[in-house]
C-alpha positions as CSV (number, residue, x, y, z in Angstrom):
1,X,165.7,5.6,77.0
2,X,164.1,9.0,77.6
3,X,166.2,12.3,78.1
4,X,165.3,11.9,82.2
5,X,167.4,8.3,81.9
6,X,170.4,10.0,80.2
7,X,170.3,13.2,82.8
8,X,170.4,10.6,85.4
9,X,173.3,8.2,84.0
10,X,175.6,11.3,83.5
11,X,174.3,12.7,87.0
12,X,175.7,10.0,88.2
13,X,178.8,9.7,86.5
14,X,179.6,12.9,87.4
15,X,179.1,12.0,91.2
16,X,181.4,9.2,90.4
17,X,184.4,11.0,89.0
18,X,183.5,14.0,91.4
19,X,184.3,11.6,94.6
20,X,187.5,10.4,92.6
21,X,188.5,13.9,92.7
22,X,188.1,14.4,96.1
23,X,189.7,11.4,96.8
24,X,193.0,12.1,94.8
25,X,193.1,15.8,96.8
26,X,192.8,13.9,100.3
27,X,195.2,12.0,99.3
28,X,197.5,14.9,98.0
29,X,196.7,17.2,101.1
30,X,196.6,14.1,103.5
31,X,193.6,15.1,104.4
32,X,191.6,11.4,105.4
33,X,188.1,13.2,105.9
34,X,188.2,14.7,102.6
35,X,189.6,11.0,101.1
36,X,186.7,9.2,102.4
37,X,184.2,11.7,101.4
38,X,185.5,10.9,98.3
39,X,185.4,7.4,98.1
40,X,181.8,7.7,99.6
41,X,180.6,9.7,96.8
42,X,182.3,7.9,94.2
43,X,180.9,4.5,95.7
44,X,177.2,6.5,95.7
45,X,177.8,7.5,92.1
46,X,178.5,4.1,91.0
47,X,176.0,2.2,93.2
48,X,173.2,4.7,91.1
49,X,174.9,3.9,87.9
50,X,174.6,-0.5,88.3
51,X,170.7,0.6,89.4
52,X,170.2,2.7,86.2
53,X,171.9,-0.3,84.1
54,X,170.1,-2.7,86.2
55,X,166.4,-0.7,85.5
56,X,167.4,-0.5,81.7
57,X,167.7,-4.2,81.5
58,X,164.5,-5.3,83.3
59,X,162.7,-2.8,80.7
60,X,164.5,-4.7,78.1
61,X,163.2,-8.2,78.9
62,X,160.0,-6.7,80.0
63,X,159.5,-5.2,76.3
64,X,160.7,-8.2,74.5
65,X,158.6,-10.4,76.4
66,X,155.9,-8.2,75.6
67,X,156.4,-8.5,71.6
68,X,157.3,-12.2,72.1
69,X,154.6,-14.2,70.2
70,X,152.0,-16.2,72.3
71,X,151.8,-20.2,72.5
Protein backbone atom coordinates (compact mmCIF):
# COMPACT_ATOMS: atom_id res chain seq x y z
CA UNK A 1 0.00 0.00 0.00
CA UNK A 2 1.49 3.27 -1.17
CA UNK A 3 1.21 6.65 0.85
CA UNK A 4 -1.77 7.81 -1.93
CA UNK A 5 -3.76 4.46 -0.37
CA UNK A 6 -3.31 5.54 3.22
CA UNK A 7 -4.20 9.47 2.44
CA UNK A 8 -7.21 8.02 0.92
CA UNK A 9 -8.39 5.43 3.75
CA UNK A 10 -7.97 8.13 6.42
CA UNK A 11 -9.67 10.76 3.96
CA UNK A 12 -12.26 8.79 4.15
CA UNK A 13 -12.48 7.97 7.65
CA UNK A 14 -12.47 11.28 8.41
CA UNK A 15 -15.60 11.82 6.10
CA UNK A 16 -17.07 9.05 8.09
CA UNK A 17 -16.70 10.35 11.57
CA UNK A 18 -17.18 13.98 10.09
CA UNK A 19 -21.00 12.96 9.05
CA UNK A 20 -21.30 11.25 12.54
CA UNK A 21 -20.67 14.60 13.87
CA UNK A 22 -23.10 16.30 12.03
CA UNK A 23 -25.44 13.86 12.66
CA UNK A 24 -25.11 13.90 16.58
CA UNK A 25 -25.59 18.09 16.31
CA UNK A 26 -28.91 17.66 14.17
CA UNK A 27 -29.86 15.60 16.42
CA UNK A 28 -28.91 17.91 19.48
CA UNK A 29 -30.22 21.16 17.65
CA UNK A 30 -33.19 19.24 16.04
CA UNK A 31 -32.15 20.36 13.11
CA UNK A 32 -33.22 17.17 10.40
CA UNK A 33 -31.38 18.94 7.35
CA UNK A 34 -28.22 19.06 9.21
CA UNK A 35 -28.99 15.11 10.55
CA UNK A 36 -29.30 13.80 7.11
CA UNK A 37 -26.40 15.69 5.83
CA UNK A 38 -24.78 13.84 8.20
CA UNK A 39 -25.84 10.46 7.71
CA UNK A 40 -25.16 11.19 3.92
CA UNK A 41 -21.68 11.91 4.49
CA UNK A 42 -20.96 9.37 6.92
CA UNK A 43 -22.69 6.72 4.50
CA UNK A 44 -20.23 8.40 1.58
CA UNK A 45 -17.29 7.99 3.88
CA UNK A 46 -17.91 4.40 4.47
CA UNK A 47 -19.17 3.37 0.99
CA UNK A 48 -15.26 4.85 -0.13
CA UNK A 49 -13.80 2.94 2.72
CA UNK A 50 -15.45 -0.98 1.62
CA UNK A 51 -14.06 0.27 -2.07
CA UNK A 52 -10.54 1.02 -0.73
CA UNK A 53 -10.75 -2.46 1.23
CA UNK A 54 -12.38 -4.07 -1.60
CA UNK A 55 -9.34 -2.54 -4.27
CA UNK A 56 -6.66 -3.82 -1.62
CA UNK A 57 -7.97 -7.31 -1.80
CA UNK A 58 -8.25 -7.75 -5.53
CA UNK A 59 -4.45 -6.47 -5.63
CA UNK A 60 -3.89 -9.10 -3.05
CA UNK A 61 -5.16 -12.17 -5.12
CA UNK A 62 -3.97 -10.49 -8.17
CA UNK A 63 -0.24 -10.52 -6.72
CA UNK A 64 -0.42 -13.94 -5.27
CA UNK A 65 -1.64 -15.33 -8.27
CA UNK A 66 1.08 -13.75 -9.98
CA UNK A 67 3.92 -15.49 -7.70
CA UNK A 68 1.83 -18.71 -7.73
CA UNK A 69 3.97 -21.32 -9.46
CA UNK A 70 2.79 -22.53 -13.05
CA UNK A 71 1.33 -26.12 -13.88
Amino acid sequence: MDSDDKTDKVSDKAEELKGKAKTAAGKVTDDKGLEVEGRTDAAKGKIKQVGDDTKDSLKGVKDSLKDSPED
